[in-house]
N, C-alpha and C positions, 0 to 999 in steps of 0.2 A: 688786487689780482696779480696772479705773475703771469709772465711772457708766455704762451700758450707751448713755446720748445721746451720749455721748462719743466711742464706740467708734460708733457710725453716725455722725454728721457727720463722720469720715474720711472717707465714702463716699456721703455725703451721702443718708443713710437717715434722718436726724434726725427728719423729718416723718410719717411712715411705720410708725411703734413703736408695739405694744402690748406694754407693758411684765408683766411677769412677775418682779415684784419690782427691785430693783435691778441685776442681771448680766443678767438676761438678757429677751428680748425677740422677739416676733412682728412680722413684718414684714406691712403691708397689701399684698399684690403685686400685688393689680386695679390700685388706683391709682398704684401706683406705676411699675408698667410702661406702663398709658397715659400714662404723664409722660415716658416715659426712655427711647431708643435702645441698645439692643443692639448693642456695637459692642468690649466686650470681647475678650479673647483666653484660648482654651482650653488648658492644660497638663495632661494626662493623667500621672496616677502609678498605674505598674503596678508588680509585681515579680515573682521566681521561685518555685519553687515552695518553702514554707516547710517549715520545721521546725514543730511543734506547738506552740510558742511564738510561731512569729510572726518575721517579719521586722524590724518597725520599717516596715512603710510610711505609716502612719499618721503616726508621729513624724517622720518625714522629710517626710509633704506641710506638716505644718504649718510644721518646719523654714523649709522652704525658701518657705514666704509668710512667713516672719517676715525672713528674709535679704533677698527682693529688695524689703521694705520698708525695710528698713537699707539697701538700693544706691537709694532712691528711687524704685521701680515699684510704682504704687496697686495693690494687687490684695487678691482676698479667697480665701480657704480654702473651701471648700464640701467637707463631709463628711458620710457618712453618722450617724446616730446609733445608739450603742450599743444593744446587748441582753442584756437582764437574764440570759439562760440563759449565754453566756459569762463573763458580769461574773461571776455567780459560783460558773462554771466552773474550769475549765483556765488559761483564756487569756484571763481578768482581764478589764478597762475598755477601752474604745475613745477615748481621749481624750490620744493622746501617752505621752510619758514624758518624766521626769528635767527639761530644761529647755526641752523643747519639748512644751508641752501646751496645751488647751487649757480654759477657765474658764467657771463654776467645777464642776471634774471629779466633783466627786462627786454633783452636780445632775443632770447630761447622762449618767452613768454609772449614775442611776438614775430616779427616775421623770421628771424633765424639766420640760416644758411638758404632760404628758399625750398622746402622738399615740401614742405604743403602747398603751397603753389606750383609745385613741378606736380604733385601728384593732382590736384585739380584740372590741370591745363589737361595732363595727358588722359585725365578720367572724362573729361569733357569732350576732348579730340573725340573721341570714340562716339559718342550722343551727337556729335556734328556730324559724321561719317554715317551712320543711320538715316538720318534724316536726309544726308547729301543721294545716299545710294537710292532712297525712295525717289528726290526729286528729281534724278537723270533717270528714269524708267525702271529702276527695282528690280532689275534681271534674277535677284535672288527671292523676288517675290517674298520680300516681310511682310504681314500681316500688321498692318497699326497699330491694331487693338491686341499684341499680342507680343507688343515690345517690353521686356521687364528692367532692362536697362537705366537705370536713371543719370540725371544729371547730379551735380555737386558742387559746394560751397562751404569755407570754412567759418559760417557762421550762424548763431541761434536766426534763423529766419521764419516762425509759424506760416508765413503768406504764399513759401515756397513747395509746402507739403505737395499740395497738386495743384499743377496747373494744365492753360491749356495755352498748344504753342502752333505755330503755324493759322495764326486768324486772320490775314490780310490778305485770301487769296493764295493763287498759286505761286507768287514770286515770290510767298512768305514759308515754303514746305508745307507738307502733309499738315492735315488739320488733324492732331491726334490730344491726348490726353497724356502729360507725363507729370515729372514727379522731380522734387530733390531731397538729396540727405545731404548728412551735415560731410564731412570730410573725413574724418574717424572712422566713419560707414560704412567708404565706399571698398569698393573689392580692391579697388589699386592700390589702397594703403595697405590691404593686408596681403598683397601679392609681393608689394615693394617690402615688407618688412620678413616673408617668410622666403624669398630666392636666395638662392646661394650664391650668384652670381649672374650676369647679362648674359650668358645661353639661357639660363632656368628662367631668369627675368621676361624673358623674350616668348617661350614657351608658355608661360602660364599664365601672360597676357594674351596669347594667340587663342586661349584656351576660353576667354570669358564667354559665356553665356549672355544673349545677347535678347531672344528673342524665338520665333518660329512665324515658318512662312504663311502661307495661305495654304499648305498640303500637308500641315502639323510637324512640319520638319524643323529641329535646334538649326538654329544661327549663330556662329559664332564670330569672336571677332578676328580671327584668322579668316574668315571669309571673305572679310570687309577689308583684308590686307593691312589693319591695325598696327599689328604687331611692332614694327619695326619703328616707325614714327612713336609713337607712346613711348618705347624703350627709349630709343633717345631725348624725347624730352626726361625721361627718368637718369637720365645719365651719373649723372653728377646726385641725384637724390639717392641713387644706391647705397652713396660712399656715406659711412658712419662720421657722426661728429664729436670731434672731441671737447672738453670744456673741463670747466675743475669747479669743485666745492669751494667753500668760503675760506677753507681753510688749507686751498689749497693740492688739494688731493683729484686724481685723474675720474672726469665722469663721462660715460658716452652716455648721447642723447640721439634717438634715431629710432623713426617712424613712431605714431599715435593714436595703434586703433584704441576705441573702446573698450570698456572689459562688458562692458552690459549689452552693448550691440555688435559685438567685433572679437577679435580672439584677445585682447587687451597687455598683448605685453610686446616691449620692444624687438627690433629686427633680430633677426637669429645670425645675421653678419655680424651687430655688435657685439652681441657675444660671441661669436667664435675668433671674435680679434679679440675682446676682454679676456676669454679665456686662455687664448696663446699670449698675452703680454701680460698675467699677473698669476698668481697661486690661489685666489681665488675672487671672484665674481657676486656682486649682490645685485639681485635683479628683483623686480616686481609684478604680479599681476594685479591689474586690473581689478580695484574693487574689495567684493566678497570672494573669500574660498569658494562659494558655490558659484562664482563664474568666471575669473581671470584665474585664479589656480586649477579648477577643473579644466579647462582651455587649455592651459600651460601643460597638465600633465595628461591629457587625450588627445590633442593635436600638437604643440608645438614640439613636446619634447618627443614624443611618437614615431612623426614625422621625420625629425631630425637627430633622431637617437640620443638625444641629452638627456643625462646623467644627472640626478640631484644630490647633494649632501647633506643640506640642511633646511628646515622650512620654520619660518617666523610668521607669528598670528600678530598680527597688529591691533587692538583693546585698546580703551577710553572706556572710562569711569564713567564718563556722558553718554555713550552709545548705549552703556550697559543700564542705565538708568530710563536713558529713552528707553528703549525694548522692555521695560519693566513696568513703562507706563507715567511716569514721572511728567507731570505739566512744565515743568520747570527745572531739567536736568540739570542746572546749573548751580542748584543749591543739593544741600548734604539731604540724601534720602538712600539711607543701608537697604531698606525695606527692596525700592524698586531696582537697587544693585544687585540684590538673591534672588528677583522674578527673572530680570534682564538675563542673568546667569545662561539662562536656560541656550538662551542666543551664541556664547562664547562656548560652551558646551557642544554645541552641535557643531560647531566648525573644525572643535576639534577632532570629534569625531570626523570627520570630513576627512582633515588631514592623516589621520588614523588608520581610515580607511581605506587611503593610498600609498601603504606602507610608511609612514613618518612618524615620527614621535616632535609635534614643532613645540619649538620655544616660545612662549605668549613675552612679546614685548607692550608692556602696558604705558601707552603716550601719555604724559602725565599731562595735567590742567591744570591751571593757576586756582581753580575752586575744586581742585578733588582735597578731601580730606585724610586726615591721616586713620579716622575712624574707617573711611571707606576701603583706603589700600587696605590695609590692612585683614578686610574683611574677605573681600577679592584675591590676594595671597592664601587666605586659608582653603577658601574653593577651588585655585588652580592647586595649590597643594592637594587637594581630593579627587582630582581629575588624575592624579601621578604625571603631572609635564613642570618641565622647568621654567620660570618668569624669569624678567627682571620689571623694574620700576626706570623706563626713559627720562630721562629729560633731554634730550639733542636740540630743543629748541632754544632750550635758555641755557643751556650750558656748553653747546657744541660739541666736541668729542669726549668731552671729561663727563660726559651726561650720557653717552652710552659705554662705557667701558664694562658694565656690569653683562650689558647686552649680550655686548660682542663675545665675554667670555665665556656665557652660559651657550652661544653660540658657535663657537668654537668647538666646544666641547661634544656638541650634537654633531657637529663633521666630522668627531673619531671616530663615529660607527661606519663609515664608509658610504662614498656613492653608491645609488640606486637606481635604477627605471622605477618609475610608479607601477603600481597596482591598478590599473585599467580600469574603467568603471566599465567598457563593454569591447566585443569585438568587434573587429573593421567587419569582420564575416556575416552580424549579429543584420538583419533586417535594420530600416531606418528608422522604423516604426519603434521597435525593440531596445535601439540606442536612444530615445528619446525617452521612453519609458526606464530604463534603469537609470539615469541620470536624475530624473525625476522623482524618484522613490529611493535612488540609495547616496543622491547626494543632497537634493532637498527636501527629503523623507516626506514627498506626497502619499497620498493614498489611493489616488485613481489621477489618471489621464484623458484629458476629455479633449477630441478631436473635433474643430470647429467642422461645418458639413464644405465637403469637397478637397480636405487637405490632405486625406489619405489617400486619396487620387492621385492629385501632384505627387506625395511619397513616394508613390509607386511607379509614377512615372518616370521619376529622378531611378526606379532602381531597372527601370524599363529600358531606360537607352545609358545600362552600363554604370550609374556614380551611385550604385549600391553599398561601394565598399567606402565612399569617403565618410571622414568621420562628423557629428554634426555639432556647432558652433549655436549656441543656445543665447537667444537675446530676452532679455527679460527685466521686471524693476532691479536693481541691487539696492534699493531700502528693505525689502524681506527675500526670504527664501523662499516663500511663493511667490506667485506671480501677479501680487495682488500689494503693493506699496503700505496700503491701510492694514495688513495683516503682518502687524511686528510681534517681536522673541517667535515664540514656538508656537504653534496652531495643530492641534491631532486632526486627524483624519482630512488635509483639509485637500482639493484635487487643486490641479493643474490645466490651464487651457491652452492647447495649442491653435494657435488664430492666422496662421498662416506660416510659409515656405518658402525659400528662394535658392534656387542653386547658384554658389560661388566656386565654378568649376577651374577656373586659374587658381584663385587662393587653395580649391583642396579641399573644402568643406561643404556641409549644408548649413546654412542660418535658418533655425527653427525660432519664431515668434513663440513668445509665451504671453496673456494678457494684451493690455493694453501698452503697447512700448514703440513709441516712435524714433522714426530715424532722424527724424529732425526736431531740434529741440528747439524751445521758444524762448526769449529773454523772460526774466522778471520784471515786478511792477518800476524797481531802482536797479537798472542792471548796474552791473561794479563800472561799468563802461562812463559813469555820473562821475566816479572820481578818480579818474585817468586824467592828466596835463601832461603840458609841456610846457619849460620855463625859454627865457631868450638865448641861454645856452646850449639848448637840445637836451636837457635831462628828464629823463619820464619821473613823472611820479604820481603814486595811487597806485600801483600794480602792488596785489598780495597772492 
């Protein structure tokens, strides 16, 4: 690794560091952004809908900012940062693979610079300050039974879904019924990752949705005089961090909602310092097109008037083989590669549909064949969009050069606003349903009984117009995990609502999808160590 000054004077960040030991480093971004025009270019990396492992879109965004540093284009990586309940989950570290990662991963893959912890404490602050204002006499009269607030913790805990707190008595607060999510979840990560800075920060913590009293009246946490305290424990978590790929190239890492329960792409500060300190910007959302890229282009970029250039579908030969029904994706089978089709097909469409024409980068595997590429090349060829064939894992930047070029080429048609899937005007009811139907081509909407109420409650006291944040499986485009590739006519359920009125949006529940995720039977957590010199090892 180099000296973390090193890796900002590429980008001319040099001035700008607060350092966090040697690798890595916080950016000042007040001043830095009154120094610096905004005039970068935005590359969008999406993909389809994964296997439980994962795609590689991670390892390919990085990829591919290390490649068009190897063709000469200044640009920076902007990514979300990991969370602890996946790291030592299922689906491991968030920081690349093989020889596209980024540094140094066992840092960023676990506690960091501290901004998950800062955003705990202060999401937590607010669940103590509830509870406190009940047990000094509750002059705002909150309703127990009618706090939606939850608590928070950055890890796979199933025991923590509901609980029940205050049972010792009155010394121990209100006997009520609450609840936690994982960290990615909570509204403070996606407040801390969509401010523009500590006024906005400040404001749209004031703004959380809290609750309602015993006279059916919102409580907010501006009530509870929140505000101020939260922000400052966020202080320092504002500020974006800097780090580098393997190969040495500038990457910011900074905030980690989800794409499947949360709007799924990093802060909007990282980028707008990525995009004032380089020509252009590769960033990612969350997951599938049908919910970190719809995110991205009806709320994040919306909201903040970001401009895209270029959009990349991220594909495996394995994905497209699952979706096709494959027992054993890992061996050669053509047949369930031209059912799976149908799955990479529709995303494109997706991205189509929001004005783009994207590049399919296809992550290669050390068991895809050459029968297979090949066969997959002729089908995106019949779609009319341009590929290439990755390797960044095994080859590092000399493995996406093909990428980057076909990618390149897709930003001379010039930035864009997306094509909207509905308007902010459009009922909430109405933006659930066209998202529904024209991004994951349902055919009916089924309203679980009492949710159209809440809806309309949320359009009752005024947040008619915010836009809605859709949480759902991201193994299919329904909302139904066991229903992979393409399924006609098949509906959609909506099973519940929560207003996130700091972050700006509604989170609409689709299926069965929880906030808090549970380990498996061997979480990865089995082959974590530590040696007598402090070196981790087993993180992937």
């Amino acid at each position: 690794m180099e000296d973390i000054h090193k890796v900002a004077e590429k980008v001319g960040l040099e001035n700008y560091l607060e350092n966090y030991g040697k690798y890595m480093a916080k950016i000042d971004f007040l001043n830095f952004l009154k120094d610096h025009r905004q005039a970068g270019k935005l590359i969008l990396v999406t993909a389809i809908s994964p296997t439980p492992a994962g795609e590689g879109k991670t390892t390919t965004s990085i990829g591919l900012s290390m490649a068009l540093w190897k063709m000469g284009v200044k640009n920076v990586v902007s990514l979300r940062q990991p969370s602890m309940g996946p790291v030592f989950g299922i689906k491991g570290g968030a920081t690349g693979g093989g020889k596209s990662t980024l540094q140094p991963s066992d840092k960023i893959n676990l506690s960091f610079t501290g901004d998950f912890y800062a955003i705990s404490q202060a999401h937590n602050l607010l669940s103590a300050l509830i509870n406190n204002h009940m047990y000094h006499g509750n002059h705002l009269r909150i309703d127990p039974n009618k706090i939606s607030f939850p608590r928070t913790i950055d890890m796979n805990d199933r025991s923590l879904r509901k609980i029940i707190v205050g049972v010792e008595g009155r010394e121990s607060g209100i006997l009520a019924k609450d609840s936690f999510l994982i960290v990615p979840a909570s509204e403070v990560m996606a407040i801390l990752g969509l401010s523009g800075d500590y006024v906005n920060l400040k404001e749209r913590l004031g703004k959380i949705y809290v609750g309602k009293n015993v006279d059916g009246k919102s409580i907010f946490a501006g009530d509870l005089k929140a505000e101020g305290a939260m922000a400052a424990i966020l202080s320092d978590a504002l500020k974006p961090n800097l780090v580098q790929t393997v190969e040495g190239t500038p990457a910011l890492v900074h905030t980690g909602p989800f794409g499947n329960i949360a709007h799924g792409t990093s802060s909007i500060i990282a980028a707008r310092v990525a995009m004032a300190s380089a020509d252009y910007v590769v960033t990612e959302a969350g997951f599938g097109s049908d919910l970190g890229a719809e995110k991205f282009f009806d709320i994040v970029s919306r909201t903040n008037d970001l401009k895209i250039s270029a959009v990349v579908v991220v594909a495996t030969i394995r994905s497209l083989k699952y979706h096709g029904g494959a027992v054993d994706y890992n061996r050669e089978n053509v047949d369930a590669l031209e059912k799976g089709f149908d799955n990479l097909r529709a995303h494109i469409r997706i991205i189509k549909n929001f004005g783009f024409i994207p590049v399919i980068a296809v992550n290669r595997f050390k068991n895809d064949t050459e029968k297979e590429i090949k066969r997959l090349g002729e089908l995106l060829v019949g779609e009319g969009v341009k590929w290439a064939l990755s390797t960044v894992y095994s080859d590092g930047s000399s493995g996406g050069l093909d990428l980057a070029k076909k990618v390149m080429e897709a930003t001379g048609s010039g930035e864009r606003k997306p094509d909207y899937v509905y308007s902010l005007e459009d009922p909430i009811k109405s933006k659930i349903e066209k998202i529904a139907k024209n991004v994951y081509g349902a055919g009916a909407v089924v309203f679980k009984k009492g949710v159209e109420k809440k809806l309309q409650g949320f359009e009752d006291e005024g947040f008619g117009r915010l836009p809605v944040c859709m949480a759902k499986t991201q193994y299919s485009l329904s909302d139904n995990p066991e229903n992979l590739n393409i399924r006609e006519d098949f509906s959609v359920t909506v099973t519940d609502a929560t207003l996130s009125s700091g972050a700006g949006f509604i989170v609409v529940f689709l299926g069965n999808i929880m906030t808090m995720p549970g380990l498996p039977l061997h979480p990865a957590s089995e082959n974590i160590d530590i040696d007598e010199m402090g070196n981790i090892s087993g993180l992937f």
